[in-house]
C-alpha positions as CSV (number, residue, x, y, z in Angstrom):
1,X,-32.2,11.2,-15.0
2,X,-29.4,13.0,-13.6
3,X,-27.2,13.4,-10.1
4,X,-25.4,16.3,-9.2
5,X,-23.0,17.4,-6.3
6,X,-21.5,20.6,-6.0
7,X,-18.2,21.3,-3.5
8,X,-17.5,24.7,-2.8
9,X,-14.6,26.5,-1.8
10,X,-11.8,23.8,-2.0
11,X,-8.2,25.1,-1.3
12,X,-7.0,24.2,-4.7
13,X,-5.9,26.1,-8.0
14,X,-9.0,25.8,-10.5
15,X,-6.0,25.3,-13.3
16,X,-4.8,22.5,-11.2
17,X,-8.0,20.8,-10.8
18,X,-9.5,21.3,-14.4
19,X,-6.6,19.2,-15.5
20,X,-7.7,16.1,-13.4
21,X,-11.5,17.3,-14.2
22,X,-10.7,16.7,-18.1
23,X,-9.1,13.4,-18.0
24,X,-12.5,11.7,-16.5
25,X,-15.3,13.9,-18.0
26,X,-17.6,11.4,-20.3
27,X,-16.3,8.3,-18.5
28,X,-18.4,6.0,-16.7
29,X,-18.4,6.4,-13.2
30,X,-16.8,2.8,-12.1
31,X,-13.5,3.8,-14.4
32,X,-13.6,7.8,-13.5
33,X,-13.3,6.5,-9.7
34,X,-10.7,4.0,-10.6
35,X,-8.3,6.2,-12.7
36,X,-8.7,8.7,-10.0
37,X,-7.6,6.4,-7.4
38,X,-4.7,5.4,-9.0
39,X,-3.3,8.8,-10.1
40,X,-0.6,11.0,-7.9
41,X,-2.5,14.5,-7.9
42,X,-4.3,16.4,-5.3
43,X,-7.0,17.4,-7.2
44,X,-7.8,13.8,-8.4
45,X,-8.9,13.1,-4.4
46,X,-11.1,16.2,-4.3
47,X,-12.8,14.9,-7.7
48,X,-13.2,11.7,-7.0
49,X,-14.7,12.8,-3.5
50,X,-17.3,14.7,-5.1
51,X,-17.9,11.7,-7.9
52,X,-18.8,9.4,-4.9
53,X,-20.9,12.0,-3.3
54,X,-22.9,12.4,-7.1
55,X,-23.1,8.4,-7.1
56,X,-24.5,8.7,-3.3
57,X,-27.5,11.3,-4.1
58,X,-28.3,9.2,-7.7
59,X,-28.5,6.3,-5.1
60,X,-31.4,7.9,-3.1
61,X,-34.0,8.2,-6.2
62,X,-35.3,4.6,-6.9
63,X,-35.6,5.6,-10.4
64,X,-31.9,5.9,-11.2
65,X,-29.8,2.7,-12.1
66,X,-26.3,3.5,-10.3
67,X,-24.3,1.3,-12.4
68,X,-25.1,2.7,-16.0
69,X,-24.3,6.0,-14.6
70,X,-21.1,8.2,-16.6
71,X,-19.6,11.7,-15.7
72,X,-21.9,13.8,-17.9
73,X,-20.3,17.2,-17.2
74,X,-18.0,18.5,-14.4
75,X,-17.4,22.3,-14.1
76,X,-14.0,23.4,-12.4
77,X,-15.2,27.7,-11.4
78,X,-12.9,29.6,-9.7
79,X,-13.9,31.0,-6.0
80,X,-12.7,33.5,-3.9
81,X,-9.1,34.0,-3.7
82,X,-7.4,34.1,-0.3
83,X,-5.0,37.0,-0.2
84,X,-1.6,37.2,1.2
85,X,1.4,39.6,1.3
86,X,5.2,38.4,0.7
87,X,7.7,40.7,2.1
88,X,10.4,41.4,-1.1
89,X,13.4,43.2,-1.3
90,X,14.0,46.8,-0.4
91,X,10.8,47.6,2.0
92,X,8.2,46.3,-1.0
93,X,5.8,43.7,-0.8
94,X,4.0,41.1,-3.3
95,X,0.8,39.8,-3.4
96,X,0.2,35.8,-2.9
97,X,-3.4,34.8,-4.6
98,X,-3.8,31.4,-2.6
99,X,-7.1,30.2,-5.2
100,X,-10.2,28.0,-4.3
101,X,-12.5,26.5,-6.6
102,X,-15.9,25.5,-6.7
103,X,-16.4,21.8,-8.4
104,X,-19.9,20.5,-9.9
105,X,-20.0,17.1,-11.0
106,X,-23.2,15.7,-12.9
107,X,-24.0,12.3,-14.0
108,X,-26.2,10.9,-16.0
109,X,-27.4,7.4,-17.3
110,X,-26.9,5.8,-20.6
């Protein structure tokens, strides 16, 4: 059986949060929390957010056994980008892209 939980449009870089995303994909849950606890990036507190949220709906079907649950898959999708201007040198202005993702976590048991 699996869980999935889905958090949309979270004010970080999808490059920034696909790194965290790759170090716990195919870890059990109980180790993919811990490491994420323990490690200084933002994105690792968005991820583990949504990990505990995953755990929380597996917990609500009877027929799922929390604790032999691992991070099957987790997708990092860009959303929509937030755009700014910058005013630059000699009347011009530059674009800012401020980037939001979209992060779907699924677990499953062994």
């Amino acid at each position: 059986m699996e869980s999935k939980a889905v958090a949309r449009f979270i004010r970080i870089s999808p490059q920034k949060a696909r790194l965290v995303a790759d170090v716990v994909r195919g870890q059990d849950v109980e180790k993919a929390i811990n490491t994420l606890r323990f490690m200084p990036k933002k994105g690792a507190r968005i991820i583990r957010k949504v990990i505990e949220s995953a755990v929380a709906n597996a917990s609500q079907n009877e027929t799922i056994d929390v604790d032999t649950l691992y991070v099957k898959k987790i997708n990092v999708d860009g959303g929509p980008m937030l755009k700014r201007m910058r005013p630059r040198a000699m009347g011009r202005a530059t674009k800012i892209l401020k980037r939001t993702s979209h992060i779907t976590v699924v677990l499953e048991e062994q």
